[in-house]
C-alpha positions in Angstrom: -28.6 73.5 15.4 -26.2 72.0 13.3 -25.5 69.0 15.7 -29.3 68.1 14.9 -28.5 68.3 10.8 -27.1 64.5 10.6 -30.5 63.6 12.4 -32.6 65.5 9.7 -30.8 63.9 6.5 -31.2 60.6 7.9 -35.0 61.1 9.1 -35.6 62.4 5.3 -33.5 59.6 3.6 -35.4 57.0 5.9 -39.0 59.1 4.6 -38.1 59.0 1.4 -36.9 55.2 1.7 -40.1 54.1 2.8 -42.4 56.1 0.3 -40.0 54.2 -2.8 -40.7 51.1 -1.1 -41.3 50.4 2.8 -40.3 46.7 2.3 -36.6 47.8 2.5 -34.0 46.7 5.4 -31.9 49.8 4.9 -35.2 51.4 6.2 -34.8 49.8 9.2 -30.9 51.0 9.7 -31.7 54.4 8.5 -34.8 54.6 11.4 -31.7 53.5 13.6 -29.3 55.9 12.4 -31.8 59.0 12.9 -32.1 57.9 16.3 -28.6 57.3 17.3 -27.5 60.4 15.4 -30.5 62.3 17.6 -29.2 60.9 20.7 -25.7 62.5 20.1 -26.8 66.0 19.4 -29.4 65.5 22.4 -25.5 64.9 24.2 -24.0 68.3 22.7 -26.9 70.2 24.1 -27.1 69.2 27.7 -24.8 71.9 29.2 -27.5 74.4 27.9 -30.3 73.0 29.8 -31.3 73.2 33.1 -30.1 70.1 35.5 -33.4 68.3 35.8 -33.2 68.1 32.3 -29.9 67.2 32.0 -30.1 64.1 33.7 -33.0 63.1 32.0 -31.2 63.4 29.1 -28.0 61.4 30.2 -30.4 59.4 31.6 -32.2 58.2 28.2 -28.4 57.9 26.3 -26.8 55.9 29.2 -28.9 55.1 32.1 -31.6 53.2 30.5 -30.1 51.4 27.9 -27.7 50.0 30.1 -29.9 48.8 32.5 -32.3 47.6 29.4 -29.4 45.4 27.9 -29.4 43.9 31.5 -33.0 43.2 31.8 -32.9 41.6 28.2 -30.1 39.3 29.1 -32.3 37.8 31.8 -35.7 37.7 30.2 -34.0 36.0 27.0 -32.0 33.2 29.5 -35.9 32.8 31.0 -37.9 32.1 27.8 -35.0 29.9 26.5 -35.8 27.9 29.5 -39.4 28.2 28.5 -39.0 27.2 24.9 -37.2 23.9 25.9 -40.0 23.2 28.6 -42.6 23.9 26.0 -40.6 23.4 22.8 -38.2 20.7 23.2 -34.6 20.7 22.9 -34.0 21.4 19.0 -31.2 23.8 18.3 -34.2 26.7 16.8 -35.1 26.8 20.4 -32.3 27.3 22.2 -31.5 30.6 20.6 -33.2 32.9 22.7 -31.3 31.3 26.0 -28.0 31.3 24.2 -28.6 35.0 22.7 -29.4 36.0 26.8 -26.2 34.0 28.1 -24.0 35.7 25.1 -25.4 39.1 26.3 -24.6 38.4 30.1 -21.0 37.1 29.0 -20.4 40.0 27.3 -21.3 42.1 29.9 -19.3 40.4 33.0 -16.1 40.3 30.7 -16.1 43.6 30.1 -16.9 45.0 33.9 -14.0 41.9 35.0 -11.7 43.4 31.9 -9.8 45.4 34.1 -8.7 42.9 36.7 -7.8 40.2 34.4 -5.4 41.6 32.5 -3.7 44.8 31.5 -2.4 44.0 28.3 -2.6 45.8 25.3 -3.3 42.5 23.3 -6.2 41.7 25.5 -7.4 45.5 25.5 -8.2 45.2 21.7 -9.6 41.7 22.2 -12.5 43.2 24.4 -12.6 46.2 22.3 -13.1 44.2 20.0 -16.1 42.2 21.2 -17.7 45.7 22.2 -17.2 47.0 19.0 -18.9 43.8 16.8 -21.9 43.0 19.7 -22.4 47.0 19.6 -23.0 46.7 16.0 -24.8 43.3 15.9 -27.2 44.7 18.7 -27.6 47.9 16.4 -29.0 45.8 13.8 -31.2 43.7 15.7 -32.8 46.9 17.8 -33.4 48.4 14.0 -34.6 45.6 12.8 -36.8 45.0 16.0 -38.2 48.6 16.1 -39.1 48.6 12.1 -40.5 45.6 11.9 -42.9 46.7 14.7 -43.6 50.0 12.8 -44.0 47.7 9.5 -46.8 45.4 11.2 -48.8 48.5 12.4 -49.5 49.3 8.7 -53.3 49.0 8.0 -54.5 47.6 4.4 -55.5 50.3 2.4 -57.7 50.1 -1.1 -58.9 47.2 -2.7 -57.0 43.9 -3.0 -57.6 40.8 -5.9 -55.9 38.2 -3.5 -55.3 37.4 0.3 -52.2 35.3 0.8 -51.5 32.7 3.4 -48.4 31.1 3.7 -48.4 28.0 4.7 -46.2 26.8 8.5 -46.3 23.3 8.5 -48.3 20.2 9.7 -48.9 18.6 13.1 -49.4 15.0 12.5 -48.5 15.2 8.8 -52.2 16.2 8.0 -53.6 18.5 10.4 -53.3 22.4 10.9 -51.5 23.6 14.0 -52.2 27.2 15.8 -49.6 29.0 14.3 -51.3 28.3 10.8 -54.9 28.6 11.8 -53.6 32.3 13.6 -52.3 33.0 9.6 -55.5 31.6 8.6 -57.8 33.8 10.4 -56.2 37.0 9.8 -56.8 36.0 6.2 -60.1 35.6 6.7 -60.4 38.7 8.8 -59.1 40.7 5.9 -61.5 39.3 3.1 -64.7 40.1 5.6 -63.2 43.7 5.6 -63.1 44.2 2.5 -66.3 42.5 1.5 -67.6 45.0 4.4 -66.2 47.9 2.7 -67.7 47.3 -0.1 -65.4 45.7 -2.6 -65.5 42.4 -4.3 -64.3 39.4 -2.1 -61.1 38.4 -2.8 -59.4 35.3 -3.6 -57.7 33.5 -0.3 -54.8 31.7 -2.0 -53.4 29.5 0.2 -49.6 28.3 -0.1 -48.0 25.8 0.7 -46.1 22.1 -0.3 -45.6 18.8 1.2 -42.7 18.1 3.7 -41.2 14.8 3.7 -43.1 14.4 7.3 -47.0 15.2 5.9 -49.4 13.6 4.3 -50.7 15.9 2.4 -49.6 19.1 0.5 -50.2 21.9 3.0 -51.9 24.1 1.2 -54.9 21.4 0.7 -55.0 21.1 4.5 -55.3 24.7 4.6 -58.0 24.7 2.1 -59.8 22.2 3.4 -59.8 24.2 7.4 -61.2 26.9 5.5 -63.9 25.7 3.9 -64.9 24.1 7.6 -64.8 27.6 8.7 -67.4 28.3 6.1 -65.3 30.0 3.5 -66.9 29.5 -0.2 -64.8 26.9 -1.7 -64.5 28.6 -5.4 -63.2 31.5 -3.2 -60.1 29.5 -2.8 -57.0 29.1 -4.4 -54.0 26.2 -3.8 -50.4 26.6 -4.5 -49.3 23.3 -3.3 -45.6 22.7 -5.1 -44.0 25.7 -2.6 -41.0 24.1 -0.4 -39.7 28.0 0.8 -40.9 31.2 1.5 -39.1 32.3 -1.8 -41.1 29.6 -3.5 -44.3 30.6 -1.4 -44.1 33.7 -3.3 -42.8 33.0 -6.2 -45.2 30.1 -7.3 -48.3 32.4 -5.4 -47.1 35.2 -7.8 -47.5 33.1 -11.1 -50.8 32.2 -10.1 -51.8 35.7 -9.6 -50.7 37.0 -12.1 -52.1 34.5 -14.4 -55.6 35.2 -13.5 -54.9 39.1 -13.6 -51.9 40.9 -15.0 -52.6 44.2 -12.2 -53.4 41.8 -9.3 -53.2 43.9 -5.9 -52.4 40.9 -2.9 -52.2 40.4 1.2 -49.6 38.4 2.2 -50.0 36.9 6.2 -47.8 35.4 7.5 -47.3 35.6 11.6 -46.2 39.1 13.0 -42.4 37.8 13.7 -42.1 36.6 10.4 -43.8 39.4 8.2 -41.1 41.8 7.5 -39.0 39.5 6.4 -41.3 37.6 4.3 -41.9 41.9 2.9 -38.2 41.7 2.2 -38.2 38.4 0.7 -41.5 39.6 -1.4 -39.9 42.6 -2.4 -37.5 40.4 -3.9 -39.7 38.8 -5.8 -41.4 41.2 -7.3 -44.8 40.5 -5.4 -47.1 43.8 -5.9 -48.8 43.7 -2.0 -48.0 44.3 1.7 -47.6 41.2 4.3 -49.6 41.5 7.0 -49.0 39.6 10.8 -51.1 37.1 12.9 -50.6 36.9 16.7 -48.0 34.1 17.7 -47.6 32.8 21.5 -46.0 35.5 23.2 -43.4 32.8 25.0 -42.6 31.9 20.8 -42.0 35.6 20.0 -38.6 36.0 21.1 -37.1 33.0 19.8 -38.5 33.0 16.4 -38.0 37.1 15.7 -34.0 36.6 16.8 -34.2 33.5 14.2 -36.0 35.6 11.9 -32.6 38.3 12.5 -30.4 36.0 12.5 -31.6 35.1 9.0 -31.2 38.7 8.0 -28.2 39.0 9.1 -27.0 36.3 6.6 -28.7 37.6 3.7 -26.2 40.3 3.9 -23.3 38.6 5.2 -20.5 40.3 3.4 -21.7 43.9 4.3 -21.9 42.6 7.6 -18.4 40.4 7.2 -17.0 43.8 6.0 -17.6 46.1 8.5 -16.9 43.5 11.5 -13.5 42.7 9.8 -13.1 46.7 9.9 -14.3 46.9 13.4 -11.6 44.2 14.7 -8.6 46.7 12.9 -9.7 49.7 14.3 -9.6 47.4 17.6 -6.2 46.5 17.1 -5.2 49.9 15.6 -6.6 51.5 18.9 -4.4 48.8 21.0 -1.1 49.3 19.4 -1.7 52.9 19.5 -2.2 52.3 23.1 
């Protein structure tokens, strides 16, 4: 039982994590770490079980990860494709297709490793490269697999304000899907709680004017809801925003001007919400951000943007222990 203790500390530590505050990256390593650390003392067990369930077990630690790193190569080298035929050619939309051609590199120079060369030198290199894509691909699964857990969370209790964040203009002026899918989920969440029985809430749209629009975007929104039939003293505008940061920020002032205890919604679409959590947490917004449904051919593109943005919000951790992973490469191939 004691190869299954690291798994129980880190299942409590992530437990306790999220009842402090769910909005929390480490969350999403710690969900990672009980899982990894699980999968290892899964390993220490199999010579005590019987051999059909042995190879399941080796089977679920080796088998199917591999061939899952495999399959997500080639589905993330075909939506790339897609997002250029669909999307254009801007760099945002080639990540997906370069994220599945970097997975597929990796993988054909490590199985080639051996019949390229045998030095030590270029031992450590590809060690190496294992070491920092295992631990970049570590992230990006925990991040993947909380930030699905974190947009299955229902709203719960009464709430003062609903929060859209604003996406952008087609046209300079008019509102495209992916802000009409925020819109509507905003909507959806007012008739719910009108339905339940509480007052209806304040739908406090957010958003500024790019150099490209017309219009602030957050009068655009305003203006598609109350053409939905949405009561137009219902409505709030926070139209000086130019970030998410400054969605929340500026949407926080407001709130809390009109109430001091203010209990808010944030939506924003699903691949974006726990990010805009962590970036609301950060700001000291008192609320949970909910997701609307994005293009499932958009999904993969923008969540690995949404990672990769992560990622640099803690670049020196991350700096750090990639730095550290290269010297135990090279430790490892002088040793050798």
């Amino acid at each position: 039982m004691l190869a299954f203790m690291p798994s129980a500390g880190f299942l409590l530590w992530f437990c306790w994590g999220v009842r402090q505050d769910r909005r929390q990256f480490r969350n999403a390593v710690l969900l990672g770490l009980t899982l990894l650390s699980l999968s290892f003392a899964l390993l220490t067990q199999v010579d005590r079980l019987p051999s059909s369930q042995a190879v399941l077990v080796y089977s679920l630690v080796f088998f199917v990860p591999a061939l899952a790193i495999v399959v997500l190569g080639g589905f993330l080298v075909v939506n790339g494709l897609t997002m250029i035929r669909k999307e254009g050619r801007r760099p945002a939309n080639l990540l997906s297709g370069l994220a599945g051609v970097g997975i597929l590199a990796v993988l054909v120079l490590v199985t080639t490793a051996d019949y390229v060369s045998g030095s030590d030198a270029y031992q450590s290199f590809i060690l190496a490269v294992v070491l920092i894509t295992g631990y970049v691909a570590f992230l990006f699964l925990c991040f993947l697999g909380y930030a699905f857990l974190y947009g299955r969370i229902k709203v719960h209790g009464d709430v003062d304000f609903v929060v859209v964040l604003g996406s952008g203009l087609v046209g300079g002026n008019r509102v495209p899907p992916l802000l009409a899918s925020r819109l509507r989920a905003g909507m959806r969440v007012r008739r719910e709680q009108v339905s339940r029985g509480a007052r209806s809430p304040v739908l406090l749209v957010s958003g500024g004017q790019g150099p490209d629009e017309d219009l602030p975007e957050a009068e655009a929104m305003g203006q598609w809801l109350v053409d939905e039939g949405v009561d137009p003293d219902l409505i709030l505008r926070e139209a000086d925003s130019r970030t998410t940061s400054e969605n929340l920020r500026f949407s926080r002032r407001l709130m809390r001007a009109a109430d001091e205890d203010y209990v808010c919604v944030l939506v924003t679409n699903n691949f974006h919400a726990f990010r805009a959590a962590m970036t609301a947490r950060h700001e000291q917004v008192r609320g949970q951000v909910i997701g609307s449904p994005t293009a499932a051919y958009f999904w993969p593109s923008a969540t690995l943007r949404e990672f990769v943005a992560v990622f640099w919000e803690h670049r020196i951790v991350n700096a750090v222990m990639c730095v550290l992973l290269v010297a135990f490469a090279v430790l490892v191939g002088v040793g050798h």
